[in-house]
Structures are given as C-alpha cells and as structure tokens.
C-alpha positions in Angstrom: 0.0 0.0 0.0 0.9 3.5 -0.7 1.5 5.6 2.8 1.0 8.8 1.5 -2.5 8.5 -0.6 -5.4 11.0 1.1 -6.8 9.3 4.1 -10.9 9.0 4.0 -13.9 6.9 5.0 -14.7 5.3 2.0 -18.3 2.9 2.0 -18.5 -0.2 -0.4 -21.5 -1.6 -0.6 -23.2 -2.0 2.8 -19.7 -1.9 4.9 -17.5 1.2 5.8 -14.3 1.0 6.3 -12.3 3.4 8.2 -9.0 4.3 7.0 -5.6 4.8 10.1 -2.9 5.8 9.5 -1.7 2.9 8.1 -4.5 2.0 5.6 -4.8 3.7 2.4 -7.8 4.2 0.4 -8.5 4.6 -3.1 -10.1 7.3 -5.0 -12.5 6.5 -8.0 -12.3 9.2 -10.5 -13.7 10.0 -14.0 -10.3 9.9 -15.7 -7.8 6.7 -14.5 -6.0 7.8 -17.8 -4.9 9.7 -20.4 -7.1 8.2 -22.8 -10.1 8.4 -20.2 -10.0 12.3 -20.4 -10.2 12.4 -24.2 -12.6 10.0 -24.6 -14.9 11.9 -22.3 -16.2 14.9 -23.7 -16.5 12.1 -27.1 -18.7 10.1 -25.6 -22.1 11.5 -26.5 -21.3 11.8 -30.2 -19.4 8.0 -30.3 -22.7 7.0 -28.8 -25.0 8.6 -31.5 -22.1 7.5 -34.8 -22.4 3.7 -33.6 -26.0 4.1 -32.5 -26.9 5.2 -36.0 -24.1 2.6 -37.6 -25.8 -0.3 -36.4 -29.4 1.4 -38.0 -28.3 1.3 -40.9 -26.3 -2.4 -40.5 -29.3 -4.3 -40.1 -31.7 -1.7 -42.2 -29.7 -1.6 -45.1 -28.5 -5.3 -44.7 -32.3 -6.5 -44.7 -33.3 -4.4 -47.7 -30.5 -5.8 -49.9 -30.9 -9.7 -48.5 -34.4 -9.1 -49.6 -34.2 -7.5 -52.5 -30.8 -9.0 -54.1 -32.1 -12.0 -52.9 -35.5 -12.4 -54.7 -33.1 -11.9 -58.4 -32.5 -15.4 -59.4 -28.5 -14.2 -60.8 -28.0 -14.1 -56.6 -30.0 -16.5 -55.1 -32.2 -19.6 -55.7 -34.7 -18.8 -53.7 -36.2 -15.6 -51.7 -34.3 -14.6 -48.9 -37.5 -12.7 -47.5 -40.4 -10.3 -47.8 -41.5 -6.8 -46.9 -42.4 -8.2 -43.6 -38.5 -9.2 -43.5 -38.0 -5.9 -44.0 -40.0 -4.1 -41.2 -38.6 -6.6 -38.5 -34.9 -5.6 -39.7 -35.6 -1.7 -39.5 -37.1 -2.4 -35.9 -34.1 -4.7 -35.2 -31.8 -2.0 -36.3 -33.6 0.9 -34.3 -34.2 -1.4 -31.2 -30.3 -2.2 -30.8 -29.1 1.5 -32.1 -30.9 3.0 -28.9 -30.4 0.2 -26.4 -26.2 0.9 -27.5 -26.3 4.6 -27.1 -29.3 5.2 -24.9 -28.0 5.6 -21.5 -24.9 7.4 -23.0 -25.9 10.1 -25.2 -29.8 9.4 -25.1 -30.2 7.1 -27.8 -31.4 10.2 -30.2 -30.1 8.5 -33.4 -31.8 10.3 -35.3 -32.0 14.9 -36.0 -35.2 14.9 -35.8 -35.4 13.7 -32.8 -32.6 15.5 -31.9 -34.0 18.9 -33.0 -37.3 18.6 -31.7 -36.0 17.7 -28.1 -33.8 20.7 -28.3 -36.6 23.0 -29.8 -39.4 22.2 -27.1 -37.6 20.1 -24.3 -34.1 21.1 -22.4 -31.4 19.4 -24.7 -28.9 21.8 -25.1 -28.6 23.4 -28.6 -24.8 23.8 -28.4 -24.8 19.6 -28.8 -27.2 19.5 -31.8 -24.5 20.1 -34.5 -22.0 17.1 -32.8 -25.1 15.0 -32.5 -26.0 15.8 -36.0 -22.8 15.4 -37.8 -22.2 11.8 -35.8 -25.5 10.8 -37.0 -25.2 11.5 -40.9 -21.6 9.9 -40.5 -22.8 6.7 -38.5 -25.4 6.4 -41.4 -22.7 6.8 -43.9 -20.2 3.9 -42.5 -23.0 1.9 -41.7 -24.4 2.0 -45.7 -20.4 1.7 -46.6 -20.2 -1.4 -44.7 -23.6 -2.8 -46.1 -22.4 -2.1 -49.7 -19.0 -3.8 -49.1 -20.7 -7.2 -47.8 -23.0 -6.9 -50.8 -21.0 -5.7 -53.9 -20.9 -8.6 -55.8 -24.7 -9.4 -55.5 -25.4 -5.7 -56.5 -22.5 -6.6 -59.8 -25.3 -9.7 -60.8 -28.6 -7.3 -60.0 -27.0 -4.3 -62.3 -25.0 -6.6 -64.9 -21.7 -5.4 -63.9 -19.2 -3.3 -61.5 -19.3 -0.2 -63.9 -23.8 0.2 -63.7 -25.4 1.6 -61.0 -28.8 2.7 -61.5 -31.1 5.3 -59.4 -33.3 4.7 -57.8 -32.7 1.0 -58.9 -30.2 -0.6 -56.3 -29.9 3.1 -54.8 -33.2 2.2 -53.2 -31.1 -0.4 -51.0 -29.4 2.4 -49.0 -31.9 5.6 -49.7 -35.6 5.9 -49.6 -37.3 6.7 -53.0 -40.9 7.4 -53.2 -43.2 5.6 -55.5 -43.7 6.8 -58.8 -47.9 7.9 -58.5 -46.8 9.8 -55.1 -47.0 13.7 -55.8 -44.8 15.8 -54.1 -47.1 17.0 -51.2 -48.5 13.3 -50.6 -44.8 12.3 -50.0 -43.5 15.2 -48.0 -47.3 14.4 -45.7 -46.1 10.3 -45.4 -42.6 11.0 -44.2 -44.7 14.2 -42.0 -47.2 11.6 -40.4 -44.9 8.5 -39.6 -42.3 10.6 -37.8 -45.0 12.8 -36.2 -46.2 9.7 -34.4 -42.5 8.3 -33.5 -42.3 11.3 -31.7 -45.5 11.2 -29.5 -44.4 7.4 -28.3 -41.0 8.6 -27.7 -42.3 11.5 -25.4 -45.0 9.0 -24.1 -41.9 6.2 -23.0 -39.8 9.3 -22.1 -43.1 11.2 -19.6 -42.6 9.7 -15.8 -46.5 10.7 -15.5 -47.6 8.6 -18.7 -46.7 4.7 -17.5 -43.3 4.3 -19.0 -41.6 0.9 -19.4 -39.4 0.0 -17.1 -36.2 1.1 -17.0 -33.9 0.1 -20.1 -36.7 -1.4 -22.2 -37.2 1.6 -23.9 -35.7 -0.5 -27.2 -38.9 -3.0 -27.1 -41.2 -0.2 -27.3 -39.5 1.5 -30.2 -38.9 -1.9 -31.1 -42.6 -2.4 -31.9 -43.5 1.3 -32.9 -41.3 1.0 -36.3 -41.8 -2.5 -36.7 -45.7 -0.7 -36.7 -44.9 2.5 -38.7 -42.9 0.3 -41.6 -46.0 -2.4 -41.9 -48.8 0.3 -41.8 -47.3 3.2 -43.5 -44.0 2.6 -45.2 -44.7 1.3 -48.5 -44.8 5.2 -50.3 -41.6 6.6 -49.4 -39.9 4.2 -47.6 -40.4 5.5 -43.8 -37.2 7.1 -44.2 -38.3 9.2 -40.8 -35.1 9.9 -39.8 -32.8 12.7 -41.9 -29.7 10.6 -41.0 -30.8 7.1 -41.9 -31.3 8.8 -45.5 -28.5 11.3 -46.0 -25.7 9.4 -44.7 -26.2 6.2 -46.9 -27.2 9.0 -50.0 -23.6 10.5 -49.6 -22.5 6.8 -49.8 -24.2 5.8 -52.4 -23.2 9.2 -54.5 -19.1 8.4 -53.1 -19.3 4.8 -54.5 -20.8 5.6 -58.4 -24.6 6.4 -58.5 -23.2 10.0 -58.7 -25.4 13.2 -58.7 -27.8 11.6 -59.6 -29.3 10.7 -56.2 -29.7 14.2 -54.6 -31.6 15.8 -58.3 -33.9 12.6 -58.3 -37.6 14.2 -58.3 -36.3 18.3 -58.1 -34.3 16.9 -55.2 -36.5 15.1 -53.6 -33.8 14.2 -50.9 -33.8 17.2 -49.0 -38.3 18.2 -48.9 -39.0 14.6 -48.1 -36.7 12.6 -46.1 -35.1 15.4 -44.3 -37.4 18.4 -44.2 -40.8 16.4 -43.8 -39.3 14.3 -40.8 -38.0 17.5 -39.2 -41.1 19.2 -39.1 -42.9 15.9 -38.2 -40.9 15.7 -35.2 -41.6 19.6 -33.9 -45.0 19.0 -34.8 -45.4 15.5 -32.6 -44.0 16.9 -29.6 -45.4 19.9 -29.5 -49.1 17.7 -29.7 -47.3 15.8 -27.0 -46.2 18.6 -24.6 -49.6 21.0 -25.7 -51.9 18.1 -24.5 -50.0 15.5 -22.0 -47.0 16.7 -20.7 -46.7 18.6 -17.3 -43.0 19.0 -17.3 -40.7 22.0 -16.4 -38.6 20.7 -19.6 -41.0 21.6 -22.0 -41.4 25.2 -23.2 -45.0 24.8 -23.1 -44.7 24.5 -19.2 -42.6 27.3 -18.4 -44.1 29.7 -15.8 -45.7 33.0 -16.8 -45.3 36.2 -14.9 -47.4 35.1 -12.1 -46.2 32.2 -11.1 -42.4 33.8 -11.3 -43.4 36.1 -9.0 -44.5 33.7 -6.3 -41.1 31.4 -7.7 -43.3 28.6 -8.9 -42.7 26.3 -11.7 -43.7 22.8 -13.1 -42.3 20.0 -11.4 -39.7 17.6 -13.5 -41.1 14.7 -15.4 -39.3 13.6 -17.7 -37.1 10.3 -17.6 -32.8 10.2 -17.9 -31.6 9.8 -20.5 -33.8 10.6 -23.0 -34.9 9.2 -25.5 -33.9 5.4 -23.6 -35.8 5.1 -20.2 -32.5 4.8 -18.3 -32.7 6.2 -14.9 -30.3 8.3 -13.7 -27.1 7.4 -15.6 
C-alpha cells in the first residue's frame, strides 16, 4: 500500500471502512488515464455515430438480402419479404438505442434530436455534434452494407461499372413511388415521424406509465416494426434525416453520382429530411400541448405570475432521454 495517498472513510456496498494511519484508500475518479479524459467529452457523439451505424447495419442489410435475394442471378430462392424488411428496420432501431441510450440518449436520429432541443431542455450547443455523428454513422454503416453486398449488386445491375437510381440506390436511400405527388410524399414522411415522436415523449413522460427502465428498445422496437408495416410502403419511412442522408452520400461516393440528390427536383432534402424534421416539432409539440406537465417543455414554463410567487412545473421527464434509463 501507498502511505501517502489522502486518508478517507470510503463505504462499499453495505460496509464502511475506516482508514488509520496505516490504511490507504482509493479514489475512484472520471479519468484513470490519459485516454479516459479524451474520450470523455466524445462520448455522446461516439454513442449517437455507432448508435446510428448499427441502423443502418441491419436496415440496409435486410433491404438488400431481400431484394438481391429475390433476383435469381444471386440467389435460388427468396431470402425474404416486406415483412423481413419491417422486422430488420425495428431490429436496427431497437439495438441502435439500447447501444447509445444511456450514453448520449439514444437520439439516433436529427429529428429527434431537434425537436428535443426545440421544445424540451437538450442543449442546442450539442445538436451540430449530435448531427454530424449521425449522418456519418449512417454513412459507415451504408459503406459497410455495400462492401458485404458488392458482388450481389455486380449480378442485379450486370456489372461493377452500372449503377442505377433509384434502382439498387433504393437499398441504402428511400425513393418514393412513382404515382406519389410531391405534397403526398412530403405528408407520409410528416405523419410517420409525427407519431414516432409522441411514443418517444409517451416512454420518455414519468407521469404517462413508461416501461421499465432500459426497455425503452422494445417499445421502439414495436412502434417502427408498426410504422414500416402500416405506412412505409410510399416513401420508404425514411423518418429519420440521418438514416437517408448518410447512406445517400455513400451511395453518390461509390458511383450512383449526382444523380441521387436531383432525383424528383431533389426530392432528398423536402421529403426525407425536411418532412421528418417538421414531423418531429409537430409531434412533440401535440405531446407537450396536450399531455405533458413538465418544467422541460417550453410549453410549461411559468408565466409572470407564477415567477413572482417562484413557482414552476415540477420535472417529469425520464434520464436519459430518448432510452428510459434512470439516472445514468
């Protein structure tokens, strides 16, 4: 033992041990190492890159088993249906959040991101970090996706040199059918991620029977293995700006070219970014308007009156947002 380490009471567990002269006691501390103090203040945005990689992993994996599987030049036999398809976008989402939750919130997503920042108490200076980790966790993910699938994307497309848009684009990026108009597309991607945010408040809302703590995934789980099977067939229920732009830039980087950002007068930005932005504000404030009793939420924030007699709302939302882990 060292002799000259700080001297304390230190309690472990049940048990407290008293340190003399001649005992030492440890200190536990945030940063044993070098590496422990830069990896700190990267934590949160490591969290919401690999939370986001492993979307796209199982989201872009189960679109091109699917797909590349049902061509006869890959496969004898179907490797799946749409249903295949829902499950691995719920997998994907489930084990993003349940990885990053109780680090940086399990956000994996802007939208979500933005609209927590816009009408809860995430702080804004965070939102570009979270953002850029995002889009960049979406484009590794869809680079790691196309590397395991290359050569079953060379049978589908005839060859190394052809890639087609939205063709095998469609693996990585949403595309909306062809009869959609552009307002009908920008109201599907509107709608679905309007009501991914009301559940996430709802699971999130101490006051509204959340699940118990850390099962957080399950319900979101459920909710997009719900929102692909009831209203993804139209655009894709891209929902989520980063799950679309990251793979996108990916697909542009590995030979689709410009071609995937002028699609439809650039249908990449009004629909799977814009639409699921504004569906986000617009689900939490519903949320917060009608349910929530919060001090986070702007809509709960004491007028003059109840400033002058220092009143406010009383906390009730969950840490860490959006995973159900209690104080972490």
């Amino acid at each position: 033992m060292r002799e000259h380490e700080q001297i304390e009471d230190v309690e472990v567990g049940a048990r407290t041990y008293d340190a003399s002269s001649e005992d030492v006691l440890e200190h536990y501390t945030r940063y044993p190492n070098r590496w422990s103090r830069i990896r700190y203040p990267l934590r949160e945005y490591a969290a919401e890159f690999i939370g986001v990689m492993i979307l796209i992993i199982f989201g872009a994996g189960v679109d091109c088993q699917v797909v590349l599987g049902g061509n006869t030049k890959v496969a004898s036999a179907a490797k799946g249906d749409y249903l295949s398809i829902n499950f691995g976008w719920a997998v994907g989402t489930a084990l993003g959040v349940w990885v990053s939750g109780g680090i940086s919130g399990g956000h994996i997503n802007p939208a979500v991101t933005i609209a927590l920042a816009t009408f809860r108490d995430f702080p804004w200076r965070k939102v570009p970090g979270y953002i850029f980790a995002q889009v960049m966790g979406g484009l590794c993910g869809a680079g790691i996706i196309y590397a395991n699938y290359i050569h079953a994307i060379d049978l589908v497309e005839g060859g190394r040199h052809i890639r087609t848009v939205p063709g095998t684009a469609g693996l990585f990026s949403t595309y909306a059918l062809d009869y959609m108009t552009s307002v009908s597309c920008f109201f599907d991607e509107f709608l679905g991620t309007a009501v991914l945010l009301i559940v996430v408040c709802a699971i999130n809302d101490a006051r509204n029977g959340p699940p118990p703590s850390g099962l957080a995934p399950l319900v979101l789980f459920i909710m997009i293995l719900g929102i692909g099977a009831s209203l993804g067939m139209q655009t894709g229920y891209a929902i989520n700006p980063a799950r679309d732009l990251g793979p996108r830039i990916l697909t542009a980087m590995v030979g689709y070219g410009a071609d995937v950002f002028t699609f439809r007068s650039h249908y990449w930005l009004w629909c799977p970014v814009i639409a699921p932005i504004v569906g986000a504000l617009a689900g939490v404030l519903v949320y917060d308007t009608l349910f929530f009793t919060g001090s986070e939420s702007i809509i709960n924030r004491p007028n003059a009156k109840a400033r002058a007699h220092h009143e406010r709302a009383m906390n009730a939302e969950r840490q860490r947002p959006i995973a159900g882990i209690e104080n972490v």
